[in-house]
Phi, psi and omega in degrees: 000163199259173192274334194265353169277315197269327166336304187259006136265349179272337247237127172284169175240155235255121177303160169211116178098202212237137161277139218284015173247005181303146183261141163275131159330310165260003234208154187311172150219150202243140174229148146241123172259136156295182198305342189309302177316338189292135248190084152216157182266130201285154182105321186324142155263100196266104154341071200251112174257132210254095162333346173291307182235018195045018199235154191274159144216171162254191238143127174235157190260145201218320184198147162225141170276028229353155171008045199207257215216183181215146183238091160227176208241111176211095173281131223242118145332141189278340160293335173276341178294346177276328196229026129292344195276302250241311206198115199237014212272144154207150145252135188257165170233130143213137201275118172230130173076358170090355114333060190299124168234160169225138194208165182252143166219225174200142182283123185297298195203183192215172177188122196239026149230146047231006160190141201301125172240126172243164182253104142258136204280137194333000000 
């Protein structure tokens, strides 16, 4: 081996940037956890942004299955329930514990009597 070869194994290596789990001291951290964490509570108020038409609604989680489904109570104007059929992609938000999470999911089914319910995948 050449003298420029063992160099350049011995040489510690130099970080670059900041590692993305440093917390800042004054400013929020963002983590990603998988679906196992997720912490909700029936009564929740859950955050649903619809990709379809983009616009926020609210929503309460009503029932969960662990790694199966999410159950909310959510009333939707009936042109966006249309072009929910079209494009059923959502990302949700809900605080649990002083905790925000967020996740992307999909409307399974529906359901509108005896109250509009929808199914979303874990």
């Amino acid at each position: 081996m050449s003298a420029n070869a063992d160099a350049t194994e011995t040489t510690p290596a130099s970080p670059v940037g900041r590692p993305s789990l440093d917390a800042k001291p004054d400013g929020p951290r963002v983590e990603r956890l998988p679906g196992a964490h997720l912490r909700l509570n029936l009564g929740a108020t859950l955050t649903m942004r619809l990709l379809c038409v983009n616009m926020k609604y609210e929503a309460k989680v009503v029932g969960v299955e662990p790694y199966g489904y999410i159950v909310v109570q959510a009333r939707l104007p009936q042109d966006t329930l249309t072009l929910l059929a079209l494009n059923n992609q959502l990302v949700a938000q809900v605080v649990s514990d002083g905790v925000v999470y967020g996740f992307r999911s999909q409307v399974i089914n529906r359901v509108s009597k005896p109250a509009p319910i929808f199914f979303l995948s874990y």
